[in-house]
N, C-alpha and C positions, 0 to 999 in steps of 0.2 A: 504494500500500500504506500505510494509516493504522496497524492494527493488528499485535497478531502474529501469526502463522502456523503453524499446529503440524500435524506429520504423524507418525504413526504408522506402520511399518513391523511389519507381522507375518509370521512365517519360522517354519521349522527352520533348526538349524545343517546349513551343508553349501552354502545356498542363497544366501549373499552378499549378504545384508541388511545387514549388520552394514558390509560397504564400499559397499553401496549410499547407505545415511546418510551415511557421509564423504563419499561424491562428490556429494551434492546438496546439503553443507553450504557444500563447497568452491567447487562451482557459485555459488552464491548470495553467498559471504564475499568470496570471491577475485575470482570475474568476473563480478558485478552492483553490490559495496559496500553487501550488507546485511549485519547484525550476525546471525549464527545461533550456536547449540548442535546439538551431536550427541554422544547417547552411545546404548549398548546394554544391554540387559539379557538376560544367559544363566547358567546353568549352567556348571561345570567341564568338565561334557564336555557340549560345545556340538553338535558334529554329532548330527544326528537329531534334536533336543532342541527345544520351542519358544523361539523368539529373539523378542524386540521392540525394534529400534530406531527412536527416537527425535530428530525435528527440529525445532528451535525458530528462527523468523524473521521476523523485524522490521526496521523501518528504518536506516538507518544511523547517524541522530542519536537514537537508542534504545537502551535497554542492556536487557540479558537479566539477570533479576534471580532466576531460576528454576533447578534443575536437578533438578527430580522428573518423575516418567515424566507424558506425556503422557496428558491424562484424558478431555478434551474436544477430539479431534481435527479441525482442518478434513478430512484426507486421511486415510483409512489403505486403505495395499496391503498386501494378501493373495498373497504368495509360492506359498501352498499350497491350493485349493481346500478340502481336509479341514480345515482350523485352524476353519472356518468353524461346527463340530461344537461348538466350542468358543464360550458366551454372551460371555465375555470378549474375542473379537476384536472384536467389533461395536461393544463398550461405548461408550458415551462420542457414540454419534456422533446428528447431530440434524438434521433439514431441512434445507436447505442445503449439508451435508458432501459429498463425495465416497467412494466406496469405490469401489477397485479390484481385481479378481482374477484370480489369474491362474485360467483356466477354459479348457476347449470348450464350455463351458455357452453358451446363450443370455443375455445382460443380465437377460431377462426372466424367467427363470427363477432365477437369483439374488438379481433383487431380489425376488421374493417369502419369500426367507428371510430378507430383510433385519427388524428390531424396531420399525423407524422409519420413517413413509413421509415421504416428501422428499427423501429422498436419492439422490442421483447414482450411478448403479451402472452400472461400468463393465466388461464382459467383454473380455479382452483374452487372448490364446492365446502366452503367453511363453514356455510350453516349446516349444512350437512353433517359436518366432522362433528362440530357441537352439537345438533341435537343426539347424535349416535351415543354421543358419552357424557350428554346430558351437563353441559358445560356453555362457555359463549366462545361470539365468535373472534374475541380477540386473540387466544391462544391458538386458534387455528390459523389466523393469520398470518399468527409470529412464526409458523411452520412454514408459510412458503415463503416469507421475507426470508428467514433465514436460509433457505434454501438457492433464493435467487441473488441475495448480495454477497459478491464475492469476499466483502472484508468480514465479517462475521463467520464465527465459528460455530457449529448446531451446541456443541458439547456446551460454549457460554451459555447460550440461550437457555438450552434447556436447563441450566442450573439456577440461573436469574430465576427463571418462573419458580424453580423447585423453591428457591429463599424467601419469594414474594411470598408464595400460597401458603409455606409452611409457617410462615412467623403467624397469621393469623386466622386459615381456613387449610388447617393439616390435612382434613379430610377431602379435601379437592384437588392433592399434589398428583396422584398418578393418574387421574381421570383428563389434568390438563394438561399433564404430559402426553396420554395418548392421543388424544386432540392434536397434541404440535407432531406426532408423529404423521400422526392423518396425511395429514395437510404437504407436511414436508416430502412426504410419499408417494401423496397422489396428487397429480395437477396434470392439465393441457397448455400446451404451450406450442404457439409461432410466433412467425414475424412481422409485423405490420406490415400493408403495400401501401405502396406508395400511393398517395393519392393525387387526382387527378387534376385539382388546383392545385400542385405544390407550391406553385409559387407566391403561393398567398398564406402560409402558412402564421397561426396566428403567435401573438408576441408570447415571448415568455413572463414577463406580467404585465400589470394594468401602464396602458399608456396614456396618462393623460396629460393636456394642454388643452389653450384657450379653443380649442377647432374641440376637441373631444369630452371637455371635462362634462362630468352628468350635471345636469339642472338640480341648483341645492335647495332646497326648502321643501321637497315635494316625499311623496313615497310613491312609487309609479309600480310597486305590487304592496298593496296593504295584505294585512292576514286575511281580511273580511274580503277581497276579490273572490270575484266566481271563477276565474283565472286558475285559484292556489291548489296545486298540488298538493295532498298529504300523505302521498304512497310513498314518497322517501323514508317517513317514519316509521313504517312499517317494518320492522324485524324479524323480517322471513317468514310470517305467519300472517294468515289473514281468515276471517270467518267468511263460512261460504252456507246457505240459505237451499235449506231442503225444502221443497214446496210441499211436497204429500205430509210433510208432517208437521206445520206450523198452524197455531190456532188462531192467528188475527188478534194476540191479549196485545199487544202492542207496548208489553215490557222491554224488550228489547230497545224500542223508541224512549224511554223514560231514563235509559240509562247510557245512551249514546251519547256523547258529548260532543258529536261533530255533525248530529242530524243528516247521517248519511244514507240511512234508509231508505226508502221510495215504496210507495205507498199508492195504490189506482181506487178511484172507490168503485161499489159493487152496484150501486144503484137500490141497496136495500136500506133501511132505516133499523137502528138495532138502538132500543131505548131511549127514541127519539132523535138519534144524533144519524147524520151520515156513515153506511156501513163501507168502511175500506179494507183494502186487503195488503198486504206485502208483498212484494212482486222482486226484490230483489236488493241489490248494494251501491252505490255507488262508489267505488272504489277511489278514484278521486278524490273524494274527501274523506274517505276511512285513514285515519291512523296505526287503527291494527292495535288498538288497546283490548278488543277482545272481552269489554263489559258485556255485551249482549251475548255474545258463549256463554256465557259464566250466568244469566242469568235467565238464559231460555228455559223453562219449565217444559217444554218435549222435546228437546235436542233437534228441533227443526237447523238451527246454527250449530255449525261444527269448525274446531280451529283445525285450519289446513296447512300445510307447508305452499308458499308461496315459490312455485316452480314453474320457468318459463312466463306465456304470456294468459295465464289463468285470471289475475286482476282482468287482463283486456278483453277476455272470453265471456268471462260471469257478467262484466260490468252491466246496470243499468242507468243509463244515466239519469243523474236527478234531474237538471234543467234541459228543455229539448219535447221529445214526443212525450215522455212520462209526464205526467203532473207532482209538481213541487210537496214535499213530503206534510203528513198533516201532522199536527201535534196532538200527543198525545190525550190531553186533553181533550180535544172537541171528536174522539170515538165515540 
């Protein structure tokens, strides 16, 4: 290792990026004797939210003279397949780079969304490795970073994690060790092609000046936009809506916190009120918190693994042909 080493870690809060960075700084500081940096960048309220931590590593007779986010990343993992929606995760990265994701996707299929051809794109199925061993998905992660950055050693890594989990959740060291095994074992991987505007390839970070700076005062995506996305927050799980078995109590709607429901009425009158019925999700603004699972009375809702394009399959959309969800109340 001559140079330094910079990786990129992109996340939602929830998803343990943020101790994924500690533990591969650790790795590397403590049980290899390079010099590293690790910090994070989130919001106050971090779960759901996008997270980007930040690794910086270099030799041992080298000092780190830096502490701004990483621009020009040798590595960055992708926690969340959706962040990828996002021009900004990719940023920065150039022939040579590595990217990792957690996916069911094919490599192949991935690097074709990649901006930059030359880059190492690597599929790798981490919620997978976690649910298997009943763990998250940061330690599956940490199995194919480590797998894919040359200057890390597995042996540090996996003793990081062992020191992390043992000082305060003993009972979770070998179940996230085999998680890092997973991962570090099984992936798909090619090469980004080159794409067909190369020569417009976007910057490594934000460029701004009086021709591009954004208009200040404004919010041009509020959270209340019909616009917003909330399948990012979604953590590999999403409930999916059995129709032969659901009874119209409209529990589920009283416990949704995002009103993503969608509801047609039936044309009947049930105690005076408009009788409607449940027709489906809109996934779009599902979070993926999973209250209406958990409180369905016949298991019409059931928590799925979110595989492939199942959200786009099942989705109903709220706003459009369906009619706008009623509240539960006026049943």
């Amino acid at each position: 290792m001559n140079g330094s080493y910079e990786m990129r870690l992109e996340s939602i809060g929830g998803l343990g990026a943020h101790l994924a960075g500690q533990i591969l700084a650790e790795a590397a500081v403590l049980g290899m004797g390079l010099n590293g940096a690790h910090f994070s960048s989130y919001g106050s309220e971090k779960k759901g939210t996008p997270v980007k931590s930040y690794v910086r590593l270099c030799p041992g007779d080298r000092e780190i003279r830096t502490t701004s986010p990483v621009r020009e990343p040798d590595l960055v993992a992708v926690f969340h397949e959706a962040l990828l929606a996002d021009p900004g995760v990719t940023a920065g990265l150039r022939p040579g780079a590595t990217l990792i994701v957690n996916t069911t996707a094919p490599a192949a299929e991935i690097a074709a969304r990649v901006p930059v051809g030359g880059v190492r794109v690597i599929a790798v199925d981490a919620t997978g490795a976690a649910v298997a061993e009943k763990t998250r998905v940061n330690t599956a992660m940490l199995g194919a970073v480590a797998q894919a950055a040359p200057v890390l050693e597995a042996g540090a890594v996996r003793q990081a994690i062992r020191d992390t989990f043992q000082r305060k959740y003993p009972h979770l060291v070998e179940a996230n060790l085999r998680t890092f095994d997973r991962c570090f074992h099984h992936f798909d991987e090619c090469l980004s092609p080159e794409p067909a505007d190369a020569g417009s390839r976007p910057a490594s970070g934000p460029v701004v000046g009086y021709r591009t700076a954004p208009a200040g005062g404004i919010l041009p995506t509020p959270g209340n936009t019909i616009a917003k996305n909330m399948g990012i927050s979604r953590q590999g799980f999403l409930p999916v809506l059995h129709r032969e078995l659901c009874a119209d109590c409209g529990i589920c709607d009283l416990v949704c916190p995002d009103f993503c429901l969608v509801w047609e009425p039936t044309g009947r009158t049930v105690n005076g009120y408009p009788g409607v019925r449940l027709v489906g999700i809109d996934y779009q603004y599902c979070k993926g918190c999973l209250h209406c699972v958990q409180e369905c009375p016949t298991g019409a809702l059931t928590k799925e693994r979110e595989i492939g394009d199942i959200a786009g399959r099942l989705r109903v959309p709220l706003f459009g042909s369906r009619p706008v969800a009623v509240a539960a109340e006026g049943r």
